[in-house]
N, C-alpha and C positions, 0 to 999 in steps of 0.2 A: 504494500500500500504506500503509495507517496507519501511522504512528510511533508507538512506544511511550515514554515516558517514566513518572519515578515517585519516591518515595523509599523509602529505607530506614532503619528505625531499630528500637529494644526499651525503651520500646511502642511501636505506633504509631496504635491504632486511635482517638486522640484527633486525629488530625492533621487540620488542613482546608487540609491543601495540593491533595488533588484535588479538594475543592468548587471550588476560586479559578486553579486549571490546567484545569482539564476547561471551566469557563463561559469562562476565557480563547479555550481551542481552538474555541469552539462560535464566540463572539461576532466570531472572527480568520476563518472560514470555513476552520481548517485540519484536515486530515484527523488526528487525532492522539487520543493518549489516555495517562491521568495513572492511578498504579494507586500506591497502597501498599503495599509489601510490610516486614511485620516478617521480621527477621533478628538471632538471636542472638549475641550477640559471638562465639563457638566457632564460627559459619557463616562470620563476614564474607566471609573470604576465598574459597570458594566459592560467595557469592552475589555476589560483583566478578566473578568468573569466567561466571556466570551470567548477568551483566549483559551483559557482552562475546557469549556465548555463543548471546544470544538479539537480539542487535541493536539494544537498548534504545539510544537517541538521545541521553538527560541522563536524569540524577536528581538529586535531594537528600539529604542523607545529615546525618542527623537526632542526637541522640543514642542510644546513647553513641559511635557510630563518627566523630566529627568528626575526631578526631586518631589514630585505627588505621587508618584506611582509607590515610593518608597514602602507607606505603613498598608501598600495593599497588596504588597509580596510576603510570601510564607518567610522566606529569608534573605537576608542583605550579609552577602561580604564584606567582611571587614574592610576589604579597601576603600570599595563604593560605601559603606558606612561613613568612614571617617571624611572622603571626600562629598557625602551627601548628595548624590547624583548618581542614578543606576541608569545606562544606555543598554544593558542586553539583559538577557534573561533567558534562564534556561528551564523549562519546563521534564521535571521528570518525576513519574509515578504520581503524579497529580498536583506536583507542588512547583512552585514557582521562585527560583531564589536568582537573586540579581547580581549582575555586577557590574564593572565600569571599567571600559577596556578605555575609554580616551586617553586618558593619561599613559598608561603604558603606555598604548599605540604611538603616543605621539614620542615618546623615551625612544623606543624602537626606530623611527622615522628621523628623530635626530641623529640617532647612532650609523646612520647609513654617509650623512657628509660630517662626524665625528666624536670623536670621544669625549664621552661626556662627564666622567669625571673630574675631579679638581678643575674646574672650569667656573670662573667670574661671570655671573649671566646680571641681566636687565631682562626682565618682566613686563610687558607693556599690558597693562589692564587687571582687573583683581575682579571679574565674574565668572561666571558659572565656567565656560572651559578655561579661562584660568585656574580656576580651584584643582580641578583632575590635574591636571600641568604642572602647576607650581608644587602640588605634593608630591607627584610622581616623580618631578625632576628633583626634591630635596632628599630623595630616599637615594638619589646616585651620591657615592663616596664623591667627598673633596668638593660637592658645591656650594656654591656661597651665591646670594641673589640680592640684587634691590629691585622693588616691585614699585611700577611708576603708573598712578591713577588719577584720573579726575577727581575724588577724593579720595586723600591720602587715610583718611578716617578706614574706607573698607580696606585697605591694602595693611593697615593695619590689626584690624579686626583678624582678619584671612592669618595672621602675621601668629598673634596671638591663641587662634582657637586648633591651627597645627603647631604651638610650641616647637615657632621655628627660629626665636628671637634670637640664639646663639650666631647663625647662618644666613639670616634673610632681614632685609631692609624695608621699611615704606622711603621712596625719594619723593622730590617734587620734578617737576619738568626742568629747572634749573640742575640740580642736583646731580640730573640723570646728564643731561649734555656736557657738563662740567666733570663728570664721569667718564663719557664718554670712548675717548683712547685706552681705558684700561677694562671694558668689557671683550668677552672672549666669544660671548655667545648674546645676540639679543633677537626674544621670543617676542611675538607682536601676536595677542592674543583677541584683540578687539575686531566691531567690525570697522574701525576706520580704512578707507582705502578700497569697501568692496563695490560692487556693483551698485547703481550706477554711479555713487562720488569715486570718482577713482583718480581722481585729482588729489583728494585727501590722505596725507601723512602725518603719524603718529606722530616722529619727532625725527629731528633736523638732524641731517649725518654729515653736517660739515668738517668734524673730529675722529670719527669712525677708523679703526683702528686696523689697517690694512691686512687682509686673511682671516678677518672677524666673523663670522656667521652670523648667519641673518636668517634669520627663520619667521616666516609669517602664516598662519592656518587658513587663512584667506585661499580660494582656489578659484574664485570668480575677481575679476582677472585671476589668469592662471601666473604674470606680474604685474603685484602690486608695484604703486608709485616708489614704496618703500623699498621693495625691492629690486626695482630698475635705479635707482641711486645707490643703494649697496653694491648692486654689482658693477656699475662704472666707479665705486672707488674700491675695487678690487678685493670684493667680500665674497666668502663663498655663500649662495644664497639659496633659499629653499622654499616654494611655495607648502600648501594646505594638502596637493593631493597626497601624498606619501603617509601624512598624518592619516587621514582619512581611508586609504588602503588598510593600513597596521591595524587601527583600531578594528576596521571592519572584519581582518582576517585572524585577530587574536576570537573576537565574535565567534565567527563559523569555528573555529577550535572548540571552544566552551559547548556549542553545539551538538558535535559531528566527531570529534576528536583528530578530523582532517587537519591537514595544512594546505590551504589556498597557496596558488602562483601570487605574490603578493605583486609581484611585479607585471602579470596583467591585469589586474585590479587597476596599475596604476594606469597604464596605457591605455584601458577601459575608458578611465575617466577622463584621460587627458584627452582623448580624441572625440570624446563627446563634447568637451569643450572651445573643441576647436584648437586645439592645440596641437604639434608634433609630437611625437614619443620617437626619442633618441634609439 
């Protein structure tokens, strides 16, 4: 019998999680299928019922339900616990326990342009995928971070409630430019920069530290403004799709116990987007 799997979220009809699950399932030779379904925040809770109801295998769980779906899973991982945000979910034997592959995925997805230990990072933003992010990336040996927000208030809250105060900073926009030459790695976790302001940068890389990384989750543009000026001052830079393969294919793992081509996942998306694949 096919397995069903899928996600949930409002909206969703932007999503290319069943283009990169569905060629997963084909390419793995398993009997299975990836279906989107939107669900209104005032449904959630009868479509987790519905999930259960209909035998669905895993899903993803998209925005806005990251953090409401929480107290309606039978169990929460301590990681996605502590990060307060569950994106997948594995159904077995009737039960429903969550977890939160962003962060790794995105750990993974850096580690591909480098090593991410002992590494000086900048944080741009303190919301919801910064949270996965910024704990995932403090559990790597040797990091140390300042987190720069439109209020320094949440960057320090976030700062606080992962007792990361020994390792991690709140800056101001000053602070962090003024920084600037001695970061190793900066993460841009906002949506400044996506479609359509694509004109708009998080902050000025007039001091940017040549061979510095530049990481942005953004994959519409597939480069940001942020990262078309990293790379003419000579940064190695990284768009969103990589992120967004990882986390997707750490998913189908928790799933399936497979491991996804992570690198057609990526090609997948990039070429939906109009983009090349090297």
């Amino acid at each position: 019998m096919k397995k069903l799997y899928g996600v949930i979220g409002c909206p969703i009809q932007q999503t290319m999680s069943p283009l990169i699950h569905n060629d997963a399932f084909l390419h793995l030779g398993m009997d299975a299928f990836y279906h989107a379904f939107h669900v209104e925040p005032g449904d959630l809770e009868d479509a987790v019922k519905g999930m259960k109801a209909l035998g669905v295998s895993g899903f993803n769980v998209t925005i806005p339900h990251k953090e409401s779906i929480i107290p309606l899973l039978d169990e929460v991982d301590e990681h996605a616990r502590r990060i307060g945000a569950v994106n997948t979910v594995v159904c077995e034997n009737g039960k429903l326990k969550g977890y939160n592959t962003d962060g790794p995925g995105y750990v993974e997805a850096l580690k591909q342009v480098t090593q991410t230990s002992d590494k000086r990072m900048l944080i741009i933003g303190a919301g919801g995928a910064a949270r996965a992010i910024i704990y995932s990336l403090l559990q790597e040996p040797g990091v140390t971070a300042d987190i720069l927000n439109r209020t320094p208030e949440k960057a320090i809250s976030l700062i606080e409630e992962f007792s990361f105060h020994d390792r991690c900073r709140a800056v101001t926009m000053e602070e962090a430019v003024r920084s600037l030459p001695t970061y190793d790695v900066i993460v841009q976790t906002t949506s400044v920069g996506m479609h359509p302001h694509v004109e708009e940068t998080p902050i000025p890389l007039s001091t940017l530290k040549k061979n510095a990384v530049v990481s942005d989750i953004i994959y519409n543009p597939l480069e940001t403004r942020l990262l078309n000026e990293a790379r003419l001052k000579g940064a190695v830079v990284q768009n969103g799709v990589q992120m967004f393969a990882y986390q997707a294919a750490l998913a189908f793992q928790q799933w399936t116990g497979n491991v996804p081509d992570v690198e057609r996942m990526e090609t997948l998306v990039t070429e939906r987007l109009g983009g090349t694949s090297c």
